[in-house]
C-alpha beads as a LAMMPS data file, in Angstrom:
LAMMPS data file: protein, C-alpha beads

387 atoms
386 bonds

1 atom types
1 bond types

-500.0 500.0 xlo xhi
-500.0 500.0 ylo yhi
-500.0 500.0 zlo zhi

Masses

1 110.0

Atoms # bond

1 1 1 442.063 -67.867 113.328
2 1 1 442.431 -69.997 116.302
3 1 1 441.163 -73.817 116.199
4 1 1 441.110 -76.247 118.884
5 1 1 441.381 -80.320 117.963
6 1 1 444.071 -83.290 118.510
7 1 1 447.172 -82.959 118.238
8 1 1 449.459 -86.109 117.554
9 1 1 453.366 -87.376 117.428
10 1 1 454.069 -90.519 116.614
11 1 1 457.734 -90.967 117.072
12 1 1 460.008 -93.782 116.542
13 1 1 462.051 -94.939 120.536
14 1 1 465.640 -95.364 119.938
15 1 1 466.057 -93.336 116.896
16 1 1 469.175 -91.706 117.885
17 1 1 470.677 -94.934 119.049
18 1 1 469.789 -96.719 116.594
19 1 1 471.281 -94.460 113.453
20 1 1 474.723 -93.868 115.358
21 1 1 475.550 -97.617 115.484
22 1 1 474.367 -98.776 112.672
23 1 1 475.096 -97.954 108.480
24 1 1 473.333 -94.988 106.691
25 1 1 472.384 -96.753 103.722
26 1 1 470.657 -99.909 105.675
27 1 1 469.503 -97.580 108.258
28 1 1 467.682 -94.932 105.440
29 1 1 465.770 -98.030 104.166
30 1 1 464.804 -99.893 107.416
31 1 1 463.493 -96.118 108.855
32 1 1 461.749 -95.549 105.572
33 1 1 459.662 -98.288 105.509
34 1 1 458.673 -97.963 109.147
35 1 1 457.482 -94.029 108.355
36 1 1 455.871 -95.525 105.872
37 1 1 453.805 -97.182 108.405
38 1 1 452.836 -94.468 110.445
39 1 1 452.054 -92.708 107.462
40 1 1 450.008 -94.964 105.810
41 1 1 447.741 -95.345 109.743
42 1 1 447.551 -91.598 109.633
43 1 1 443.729 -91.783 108.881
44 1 1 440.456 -89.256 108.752
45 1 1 439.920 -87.327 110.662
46 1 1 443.531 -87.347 111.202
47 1 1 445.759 -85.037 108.911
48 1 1 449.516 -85.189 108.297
49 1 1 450.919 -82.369 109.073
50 1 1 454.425 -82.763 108.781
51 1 1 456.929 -85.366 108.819
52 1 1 459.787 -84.792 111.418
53 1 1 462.728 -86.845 110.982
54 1 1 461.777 -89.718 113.019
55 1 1 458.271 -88.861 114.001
56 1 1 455.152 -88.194 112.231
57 1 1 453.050 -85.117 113.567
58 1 1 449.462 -85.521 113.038
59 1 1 446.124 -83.154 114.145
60 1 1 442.640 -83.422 113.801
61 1 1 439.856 -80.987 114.550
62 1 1 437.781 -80.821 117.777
63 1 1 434.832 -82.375 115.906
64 1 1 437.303 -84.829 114.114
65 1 1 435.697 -88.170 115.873
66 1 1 432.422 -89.069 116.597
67 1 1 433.576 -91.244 119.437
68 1 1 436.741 -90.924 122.065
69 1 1 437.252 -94.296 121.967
70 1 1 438.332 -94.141 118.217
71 1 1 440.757 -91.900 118.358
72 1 1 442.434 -94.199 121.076
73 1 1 441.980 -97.175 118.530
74 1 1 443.593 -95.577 115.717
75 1 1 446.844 -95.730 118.173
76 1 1 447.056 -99.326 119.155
77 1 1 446.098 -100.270 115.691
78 1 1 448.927 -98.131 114.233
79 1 1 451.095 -99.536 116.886
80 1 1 450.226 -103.138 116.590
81 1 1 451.352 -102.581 112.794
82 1 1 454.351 -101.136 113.825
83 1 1 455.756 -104.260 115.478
84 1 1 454.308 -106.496 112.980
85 1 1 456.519 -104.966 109.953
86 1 1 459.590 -104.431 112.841
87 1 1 459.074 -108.216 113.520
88 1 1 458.855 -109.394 109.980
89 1 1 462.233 -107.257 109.353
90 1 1 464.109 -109.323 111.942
91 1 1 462.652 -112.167 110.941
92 1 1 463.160 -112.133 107.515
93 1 1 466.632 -110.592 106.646
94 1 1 469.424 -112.350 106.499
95 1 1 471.806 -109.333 106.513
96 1 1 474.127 -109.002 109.669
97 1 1 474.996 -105.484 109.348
98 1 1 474.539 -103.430 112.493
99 1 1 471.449 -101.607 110.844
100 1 1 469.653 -104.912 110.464
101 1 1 470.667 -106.729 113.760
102 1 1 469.996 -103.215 115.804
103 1 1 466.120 -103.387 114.315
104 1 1 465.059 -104.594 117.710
105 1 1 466.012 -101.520 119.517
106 1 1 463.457 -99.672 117.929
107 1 1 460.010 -99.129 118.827
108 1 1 456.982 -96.571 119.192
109 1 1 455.627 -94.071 121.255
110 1 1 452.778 -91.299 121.167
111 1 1 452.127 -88.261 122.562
112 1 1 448.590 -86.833 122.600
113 1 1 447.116 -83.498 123.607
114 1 1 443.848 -81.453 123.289
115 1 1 444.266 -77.734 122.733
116 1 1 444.611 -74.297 120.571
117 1 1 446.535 -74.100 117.075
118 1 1 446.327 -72.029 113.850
119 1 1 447.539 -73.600 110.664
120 1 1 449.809 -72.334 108.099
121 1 1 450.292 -73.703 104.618
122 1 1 453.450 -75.084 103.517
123 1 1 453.376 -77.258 100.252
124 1 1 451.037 -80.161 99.972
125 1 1 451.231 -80.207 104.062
126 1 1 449.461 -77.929 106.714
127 1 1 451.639 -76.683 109.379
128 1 1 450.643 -75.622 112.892
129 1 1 451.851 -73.234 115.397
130 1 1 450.980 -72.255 118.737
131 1 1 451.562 -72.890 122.291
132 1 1 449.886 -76.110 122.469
133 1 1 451.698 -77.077 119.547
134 1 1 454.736 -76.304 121.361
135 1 1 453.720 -78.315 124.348
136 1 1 453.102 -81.812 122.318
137 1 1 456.972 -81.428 121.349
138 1 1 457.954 -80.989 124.234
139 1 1 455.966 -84.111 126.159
140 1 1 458.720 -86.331 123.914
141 1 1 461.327 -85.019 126.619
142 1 1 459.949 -86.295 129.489
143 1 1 461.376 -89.042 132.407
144 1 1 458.550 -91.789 131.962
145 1 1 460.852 -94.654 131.091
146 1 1 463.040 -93.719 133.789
147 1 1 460.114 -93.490 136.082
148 1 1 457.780 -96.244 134.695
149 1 1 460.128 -98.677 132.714
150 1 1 458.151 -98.316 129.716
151 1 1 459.618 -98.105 126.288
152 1 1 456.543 -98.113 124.170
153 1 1 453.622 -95.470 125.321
154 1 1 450.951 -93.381 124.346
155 1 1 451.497 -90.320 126.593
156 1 1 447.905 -88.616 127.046
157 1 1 447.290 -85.110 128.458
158 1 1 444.754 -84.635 131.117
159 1 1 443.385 -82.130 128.596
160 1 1 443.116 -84.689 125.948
161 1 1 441.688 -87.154 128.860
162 1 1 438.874 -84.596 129.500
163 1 1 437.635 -84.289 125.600
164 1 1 437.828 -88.274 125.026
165 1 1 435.145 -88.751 127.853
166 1 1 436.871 -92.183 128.434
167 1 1 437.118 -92.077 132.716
168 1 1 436.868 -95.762 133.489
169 1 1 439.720 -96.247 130.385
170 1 1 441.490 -93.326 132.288
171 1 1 441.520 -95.200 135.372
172 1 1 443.508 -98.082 134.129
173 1 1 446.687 -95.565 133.243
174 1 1 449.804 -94.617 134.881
175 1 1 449.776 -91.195 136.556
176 1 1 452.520 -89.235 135.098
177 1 1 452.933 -85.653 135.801
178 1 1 456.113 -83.618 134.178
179 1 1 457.336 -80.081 135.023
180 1 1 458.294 -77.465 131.972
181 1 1 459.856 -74.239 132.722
182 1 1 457.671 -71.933 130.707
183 1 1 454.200 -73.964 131.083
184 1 1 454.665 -75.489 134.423
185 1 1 453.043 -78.994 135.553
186 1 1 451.424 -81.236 132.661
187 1 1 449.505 -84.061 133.824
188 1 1 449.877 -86.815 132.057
189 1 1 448.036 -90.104 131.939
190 1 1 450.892 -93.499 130.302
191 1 1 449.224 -96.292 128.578
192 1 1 451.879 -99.578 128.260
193 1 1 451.849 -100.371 124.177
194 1 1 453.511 -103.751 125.289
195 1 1 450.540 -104.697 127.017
196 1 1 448.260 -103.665 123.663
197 1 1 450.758 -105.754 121.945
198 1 1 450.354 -108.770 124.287
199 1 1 446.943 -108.587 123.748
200 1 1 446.126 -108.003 119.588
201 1 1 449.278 -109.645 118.297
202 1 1 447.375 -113.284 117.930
203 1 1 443.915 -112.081 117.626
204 1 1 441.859 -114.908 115.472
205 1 1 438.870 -113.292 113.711
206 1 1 436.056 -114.913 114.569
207 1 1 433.739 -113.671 111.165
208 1 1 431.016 -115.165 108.252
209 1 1 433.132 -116.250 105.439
210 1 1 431.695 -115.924 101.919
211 1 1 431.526 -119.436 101.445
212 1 1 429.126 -119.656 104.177
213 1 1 426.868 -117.062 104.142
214 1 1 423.692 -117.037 103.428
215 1 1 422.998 -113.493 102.448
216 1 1 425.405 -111.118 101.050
217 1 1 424.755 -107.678 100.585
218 1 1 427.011 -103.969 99.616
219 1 1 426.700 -100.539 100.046
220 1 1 428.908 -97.698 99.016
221 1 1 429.731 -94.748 101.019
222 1 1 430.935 -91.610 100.528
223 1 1 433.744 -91.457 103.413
224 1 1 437.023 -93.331 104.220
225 1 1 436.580 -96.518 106.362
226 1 1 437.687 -94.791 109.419
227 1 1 434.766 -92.349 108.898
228 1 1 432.312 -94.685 108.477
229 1 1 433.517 -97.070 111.472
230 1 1 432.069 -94.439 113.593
231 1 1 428.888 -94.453 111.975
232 1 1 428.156 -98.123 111.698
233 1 1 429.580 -98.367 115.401
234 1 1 428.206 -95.422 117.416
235 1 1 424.603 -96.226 118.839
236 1 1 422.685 -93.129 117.508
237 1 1 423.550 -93.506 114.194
238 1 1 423.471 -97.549 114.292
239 1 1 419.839 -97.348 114.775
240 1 1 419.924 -96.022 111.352
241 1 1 421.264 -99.056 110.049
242 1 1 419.248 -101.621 112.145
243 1 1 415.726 -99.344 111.139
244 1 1 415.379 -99.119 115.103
245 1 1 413.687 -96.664 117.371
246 1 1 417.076 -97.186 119.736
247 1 1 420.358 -99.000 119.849
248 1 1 421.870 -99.083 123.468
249 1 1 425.773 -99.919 123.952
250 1 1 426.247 -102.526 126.788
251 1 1 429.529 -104.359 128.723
252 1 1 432.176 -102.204 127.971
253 1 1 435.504 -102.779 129.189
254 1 1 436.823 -99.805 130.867
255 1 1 434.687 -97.682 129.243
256 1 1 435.752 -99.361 125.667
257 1 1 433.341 -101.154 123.014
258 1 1 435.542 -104.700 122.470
259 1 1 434.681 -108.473 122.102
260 1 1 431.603 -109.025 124.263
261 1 1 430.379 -105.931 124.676
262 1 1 426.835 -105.977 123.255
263 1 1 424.214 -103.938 121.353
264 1 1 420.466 -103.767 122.333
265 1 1 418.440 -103.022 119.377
266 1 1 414.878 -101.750 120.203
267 1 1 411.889 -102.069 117.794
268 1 1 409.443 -100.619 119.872
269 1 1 409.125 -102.943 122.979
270 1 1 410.794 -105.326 121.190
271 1 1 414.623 -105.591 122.821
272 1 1 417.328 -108.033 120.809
273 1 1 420.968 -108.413 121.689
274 1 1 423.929 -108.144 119.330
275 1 1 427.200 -109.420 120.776
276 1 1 430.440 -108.707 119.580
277 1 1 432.193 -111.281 118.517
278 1 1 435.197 -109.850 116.633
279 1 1 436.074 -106.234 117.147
280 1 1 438.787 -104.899 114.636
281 1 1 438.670 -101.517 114.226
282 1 1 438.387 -99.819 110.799
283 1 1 438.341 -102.900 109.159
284 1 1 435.510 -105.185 110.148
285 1 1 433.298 -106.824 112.955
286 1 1 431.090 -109.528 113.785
287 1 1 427.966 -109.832 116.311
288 1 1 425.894 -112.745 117.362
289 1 1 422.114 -111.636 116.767
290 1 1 419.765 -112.890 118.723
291 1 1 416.349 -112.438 118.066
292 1 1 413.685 -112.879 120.863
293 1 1 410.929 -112.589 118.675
294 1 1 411.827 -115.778 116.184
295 1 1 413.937 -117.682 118.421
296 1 1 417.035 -117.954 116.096
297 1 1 420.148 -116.493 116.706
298 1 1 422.695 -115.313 113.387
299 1 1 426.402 -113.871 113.088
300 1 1 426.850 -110.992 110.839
301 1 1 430.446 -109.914 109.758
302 1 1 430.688 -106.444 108.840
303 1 1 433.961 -105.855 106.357
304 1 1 434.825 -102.232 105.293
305 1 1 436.799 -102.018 102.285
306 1 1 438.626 -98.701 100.793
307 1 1 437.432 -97.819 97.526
308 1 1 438.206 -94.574 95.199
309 1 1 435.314 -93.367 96.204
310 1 1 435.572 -94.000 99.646
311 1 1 433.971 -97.057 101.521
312 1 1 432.083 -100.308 100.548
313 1 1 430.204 -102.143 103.932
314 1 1 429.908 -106.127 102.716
315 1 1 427.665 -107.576 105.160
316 1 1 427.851 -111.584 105.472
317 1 1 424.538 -112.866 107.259
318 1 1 425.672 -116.537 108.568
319 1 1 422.786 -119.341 108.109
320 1 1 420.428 -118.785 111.752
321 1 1 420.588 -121.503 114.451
322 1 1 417.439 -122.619 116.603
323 1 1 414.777 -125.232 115.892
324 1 1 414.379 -125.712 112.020
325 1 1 410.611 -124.807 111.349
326 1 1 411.844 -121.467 112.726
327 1 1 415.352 -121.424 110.985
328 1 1 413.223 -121.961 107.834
329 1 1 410.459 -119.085 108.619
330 1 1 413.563 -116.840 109.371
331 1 1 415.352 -117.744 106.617
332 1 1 411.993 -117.081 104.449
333 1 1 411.789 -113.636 105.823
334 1 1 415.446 -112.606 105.942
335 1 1 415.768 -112.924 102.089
336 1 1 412.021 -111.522 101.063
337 1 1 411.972 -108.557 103.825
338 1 1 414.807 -107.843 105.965
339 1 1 417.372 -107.444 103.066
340 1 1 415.528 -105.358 101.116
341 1 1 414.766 -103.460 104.726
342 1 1 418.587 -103.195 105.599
343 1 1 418.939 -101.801 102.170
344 1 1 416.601 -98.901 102.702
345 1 1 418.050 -98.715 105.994
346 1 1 421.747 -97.899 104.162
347 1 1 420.211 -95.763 101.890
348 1 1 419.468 -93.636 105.502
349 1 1 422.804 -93.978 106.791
350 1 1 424.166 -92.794 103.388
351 1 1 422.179 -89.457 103.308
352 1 1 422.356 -88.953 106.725
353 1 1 426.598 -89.062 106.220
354 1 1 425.962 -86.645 103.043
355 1 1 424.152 -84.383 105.247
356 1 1 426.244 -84.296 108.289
357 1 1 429.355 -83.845 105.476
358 1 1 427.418 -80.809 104.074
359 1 1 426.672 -79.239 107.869
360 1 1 430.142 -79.620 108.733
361 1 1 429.746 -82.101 111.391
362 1 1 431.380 -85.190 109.464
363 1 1 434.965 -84.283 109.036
364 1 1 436.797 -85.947 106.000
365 1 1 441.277 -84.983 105.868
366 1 1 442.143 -84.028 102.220
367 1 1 444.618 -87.004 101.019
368 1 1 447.995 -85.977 100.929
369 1 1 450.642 -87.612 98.519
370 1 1 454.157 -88.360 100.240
371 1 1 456.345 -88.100 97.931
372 1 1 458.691 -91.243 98.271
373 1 1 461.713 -89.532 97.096
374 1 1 461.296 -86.664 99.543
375 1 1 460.973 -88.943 102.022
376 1 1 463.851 -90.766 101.268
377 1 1 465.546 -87.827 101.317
378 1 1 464.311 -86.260 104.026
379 1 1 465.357 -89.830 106.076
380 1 1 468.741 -89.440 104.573
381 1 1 469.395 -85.718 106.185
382 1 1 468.206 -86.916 109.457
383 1 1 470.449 -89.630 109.469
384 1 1 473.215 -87.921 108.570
385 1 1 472.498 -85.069 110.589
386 1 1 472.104 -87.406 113.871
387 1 1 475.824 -88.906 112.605

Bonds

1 1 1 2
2 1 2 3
3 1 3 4
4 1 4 5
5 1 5 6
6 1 6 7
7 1 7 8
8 1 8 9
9 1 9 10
10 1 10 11
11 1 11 12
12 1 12 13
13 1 13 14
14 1 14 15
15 1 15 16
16 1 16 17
17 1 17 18
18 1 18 19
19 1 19 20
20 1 20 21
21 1 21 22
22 1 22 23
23 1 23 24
24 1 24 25
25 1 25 26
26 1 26 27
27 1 27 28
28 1 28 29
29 1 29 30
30 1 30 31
31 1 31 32
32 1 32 33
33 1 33 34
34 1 34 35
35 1 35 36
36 1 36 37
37 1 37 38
38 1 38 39
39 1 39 40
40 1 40 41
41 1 41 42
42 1 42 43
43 1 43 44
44 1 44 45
45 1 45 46
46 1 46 47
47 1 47 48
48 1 48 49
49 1 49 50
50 1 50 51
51 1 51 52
52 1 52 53
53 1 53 54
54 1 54 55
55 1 55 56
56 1 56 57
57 1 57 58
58 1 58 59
59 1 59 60
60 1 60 61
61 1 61 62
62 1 62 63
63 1 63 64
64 1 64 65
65 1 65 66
66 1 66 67
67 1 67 68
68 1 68 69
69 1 69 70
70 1 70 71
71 1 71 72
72 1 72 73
73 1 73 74
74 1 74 75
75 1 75 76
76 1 76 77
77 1 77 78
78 1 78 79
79 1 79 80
80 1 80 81
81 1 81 82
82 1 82 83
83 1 83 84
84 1 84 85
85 1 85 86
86 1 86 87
87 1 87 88
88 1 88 89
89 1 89 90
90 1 90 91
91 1 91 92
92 1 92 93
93 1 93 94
94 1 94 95
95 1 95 96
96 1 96 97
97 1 97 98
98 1 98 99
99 1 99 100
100 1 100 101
101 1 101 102
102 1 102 103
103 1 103 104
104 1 104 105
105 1 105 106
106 1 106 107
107 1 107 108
108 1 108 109
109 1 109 110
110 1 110 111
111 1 111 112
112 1 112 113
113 1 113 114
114 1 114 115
115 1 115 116
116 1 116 117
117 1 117 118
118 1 118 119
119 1 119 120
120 1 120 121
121 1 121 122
122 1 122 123
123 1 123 124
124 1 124 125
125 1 125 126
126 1 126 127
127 1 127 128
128 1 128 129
129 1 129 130
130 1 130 131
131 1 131 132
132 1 132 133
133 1 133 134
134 1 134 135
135 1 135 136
136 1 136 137
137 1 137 138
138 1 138 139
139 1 139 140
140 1 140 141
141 1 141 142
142 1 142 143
143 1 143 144
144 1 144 145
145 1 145 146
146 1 146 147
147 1 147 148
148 1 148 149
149 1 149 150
150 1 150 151
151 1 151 152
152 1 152 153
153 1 153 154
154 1 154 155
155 1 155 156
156 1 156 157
157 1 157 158
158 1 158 159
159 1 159 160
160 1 160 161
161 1 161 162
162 1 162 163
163 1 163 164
164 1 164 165
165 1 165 166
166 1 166 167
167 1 167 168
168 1 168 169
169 1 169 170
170 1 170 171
171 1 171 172
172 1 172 173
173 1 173 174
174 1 174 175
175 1 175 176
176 1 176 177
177 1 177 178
178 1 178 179
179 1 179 180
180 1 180 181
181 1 181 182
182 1 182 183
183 1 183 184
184 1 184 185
185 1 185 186
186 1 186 187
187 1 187 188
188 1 188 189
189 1 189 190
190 1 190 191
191 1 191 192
192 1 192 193
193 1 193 194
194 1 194 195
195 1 195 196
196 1 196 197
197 1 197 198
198 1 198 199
199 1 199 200
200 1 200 201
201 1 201 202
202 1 202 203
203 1 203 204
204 1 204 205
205 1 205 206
206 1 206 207
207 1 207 208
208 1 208 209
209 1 209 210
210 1 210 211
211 1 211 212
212 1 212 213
213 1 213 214
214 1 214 215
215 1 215 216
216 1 216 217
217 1 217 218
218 1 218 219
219 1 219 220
220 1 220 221
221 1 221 222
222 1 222 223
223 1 223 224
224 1 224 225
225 1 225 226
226 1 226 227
227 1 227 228
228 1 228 229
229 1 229 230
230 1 230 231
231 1 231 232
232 1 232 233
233 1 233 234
234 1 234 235
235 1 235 236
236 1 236 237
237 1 237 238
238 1 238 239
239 1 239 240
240 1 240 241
241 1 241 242
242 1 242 243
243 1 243 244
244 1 244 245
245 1 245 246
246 1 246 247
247 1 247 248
248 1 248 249
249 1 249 250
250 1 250 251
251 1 251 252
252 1 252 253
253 1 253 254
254 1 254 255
255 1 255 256
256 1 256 257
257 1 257 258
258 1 258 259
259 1 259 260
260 1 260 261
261 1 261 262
262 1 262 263
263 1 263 264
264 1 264 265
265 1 265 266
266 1 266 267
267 1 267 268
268 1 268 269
269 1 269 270
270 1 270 271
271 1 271 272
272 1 272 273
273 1 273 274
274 1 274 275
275 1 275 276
276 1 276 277
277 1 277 278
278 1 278 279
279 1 279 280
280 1 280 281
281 1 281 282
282 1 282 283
283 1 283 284
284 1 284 285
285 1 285 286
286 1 286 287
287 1 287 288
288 1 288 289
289 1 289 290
290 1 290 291
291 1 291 292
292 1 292 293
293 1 293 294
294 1 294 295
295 1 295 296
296 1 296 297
297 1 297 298
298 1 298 299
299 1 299 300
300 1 300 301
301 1 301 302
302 1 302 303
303 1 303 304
304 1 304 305
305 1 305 306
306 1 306 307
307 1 307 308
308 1 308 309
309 1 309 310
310 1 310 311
311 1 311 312
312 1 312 313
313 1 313 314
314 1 314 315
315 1 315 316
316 1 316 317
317 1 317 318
318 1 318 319
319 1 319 320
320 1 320 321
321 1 321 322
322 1 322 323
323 1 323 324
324 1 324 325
325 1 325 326
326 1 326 327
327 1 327 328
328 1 328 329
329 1 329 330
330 1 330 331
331 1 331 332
332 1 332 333
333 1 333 334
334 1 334 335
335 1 335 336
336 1 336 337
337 1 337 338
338 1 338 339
339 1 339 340
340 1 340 341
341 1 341 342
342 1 342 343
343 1 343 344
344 1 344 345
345 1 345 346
346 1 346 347
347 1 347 348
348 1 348 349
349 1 349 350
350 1 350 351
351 1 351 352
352 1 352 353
353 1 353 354
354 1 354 355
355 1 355 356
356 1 356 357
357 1 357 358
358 1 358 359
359 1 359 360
360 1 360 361
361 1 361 362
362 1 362 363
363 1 363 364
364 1 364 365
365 1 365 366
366 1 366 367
367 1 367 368
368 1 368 369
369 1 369 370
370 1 370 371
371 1 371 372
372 1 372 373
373 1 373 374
374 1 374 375
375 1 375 376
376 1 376 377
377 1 377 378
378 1 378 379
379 1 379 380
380 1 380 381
381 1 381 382
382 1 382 383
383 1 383 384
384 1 384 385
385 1 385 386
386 1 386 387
């Protein structure tokens, strides 16, 4: 039966290039690793679907993500990874074969689309077919470097545009449009992945450190960190976690949640502001509380980290700042009734995640196991297939 949901390729610029001028056995290794990458940032809702030489084709169901904007972040994140390991390559061999010194020819680009596919199963991967399927292959022939300059891109259809919900994100992307024989005109929207690099490579986390907070506290979920991101992140359900009647999402840039965008947090009447301080997806952020009410203000760091299981949230609660009577009332409070509060309020998130999980709503991708060897060997036919 037919399903609609994302559909992903992640596929390594200069591939061809690359493997004709350089040696097989250097090149297999250097490639390798970098699938490895893309592999490894190939998170839920996302599922591997197969692994295509030099490109990694990924899909997730219409329901997949709780919010447009993390689908989007699960790209630069996987891209800003991708030049980190490429740079530390460069950087760190000493070899001066042509496989080594050519490293810097490489880079990434994406292609993203919204539409039909049924799925097929082949092994421990899922394969897809259909005409929308078809069409995300063939967006990798296209003329935007020629037309744009740009070597590393996420390609986005204006199909893919439309489910996201992200217009004033839209707005700040190239216009692309390219012509197919059988399908005709595909709009296309470019985003410059030099620019994303520009901007993440030297991010400095601004975050509680153990050392120096005040109150730690866990929590365990059932779901990968990527899963639970949205939760802890998306207003409606961060309510849940604050114990508030409403959570409102303020200051976005282009239509994006980042560093000082803010959270208002309603107890009744009762309005306090959260700004972000640190944003990095998946993995953990900070906001600078403010509360009207006490006149103290306190940054919590947020840090998700995998488990078997799935996810543990360790919240840092840094020491308040404002006059000291209050700090001390605040301080009094915090450990004797708001922790044991922001416990109960987990405790909500957690079954409301179990129930969404049992409904259907909450996606979670099966893991799949790469075998290393195959894809070694799979590397190794490309290459000499290219050759």
């Amino acid at each position: 039966m037919a399903q609609q949901g994302f559909l992903i390729i992640s596929d390594i610029t200069g591939y061809s290039k690359y493997i004709n001028e350089s040696e097989l056995e250097h090149a297999r290794d250097c490639l390798t690793a970098l699938l490895n990458i893309l592999i490894d940032h190939t998170k839920s809702p996302l599922v591997l679907s197969k692994l295509e030489g030099d490109a990694v084709f990924s899909y997730a169901p219409a329901h997949g993500f709780l919010q447009g904007q993390s689908l989007l972040d699960m790209i630069e994140s996987t891209y800003v990874s991708f030049r980190k390991a490429l740079d530390l390559m460069v950087l760190n061999t000493a070899c001066a074969c042509n496989a080594c010194r050519n490293l810097t020819n490489l880079d990434l680009k994406f292609f993203v689309h919204f539409g039909d596919y049924m799925t097929q199963k082949l092994g421990n991967f899922t394969e897809l077919v259909g005409n929308d399927v078809n069409l995300v292959h063939r967006l990798a022939k296209n003329h935007i470097k020629e037309q744009t300059g740009l070597k590393a891109y996420a390609a986005f259809t204006g199909a893919v545009m439309d489910v996201l919900g992200l217009d004033d994100f839209k707005k700040s992307l190239t216009p692309h449009r390219e012509s197919f024989a059988d399908v005709g005109e595909v709009q296309m929207y470019v985003h410059d992945m030099h620019q994303v690099w520009e901007r993440l490579k030297d991010r400095v986390r601004i975050e509680v450190r153990l050392d120096e907070a005040l109150i730690v506290m866990k929590a365990d979920f059932p779901v990968p960190p990527s899963v639970l991101w949205e939760y802890l992140t998306k207003p409606e359900h961060r309510a849940i976690v604050l114990g508030a009647s409403k959570v409102e999402l303020r200051d976005q840039q282009q239509g994006r949640t980042t560093t000082n965008s803010a959270f208002y947090c309603y107890h009744g009447n009762m309005e306090s502001q959260q700004l972000i301080l640190d944003w990095s997806p998946f993995e953990q952020f900070s906001t600078d509380d403010s509360n009207a009410s006490f006149g103290v203000t306190t940054t919590i760091t947020y840090k998700l980290e995998p488990t078997p299981e799935g996810t543990r949230v360790i919240s840092f609660f840094g020491r308040p700042r404002g006059p000291w009577l209050r700090v001390a009332f605040f301080i009094l409070l915090a450990r004797t009734v708001f922790t044991p509060q922001m416990g109960r309020s987990m405790d909500h998130l957690r079954q409301r995640i179990l129930q969404d999980l049992a409904d259907g709503t909450t996606f979670v991708s099966p893991p799949i196991e790469v075998d290393q060897a195959q894809l070694t060997s799979l590397t190794t036919q490309s290459l000499t297939h290219e050759h």
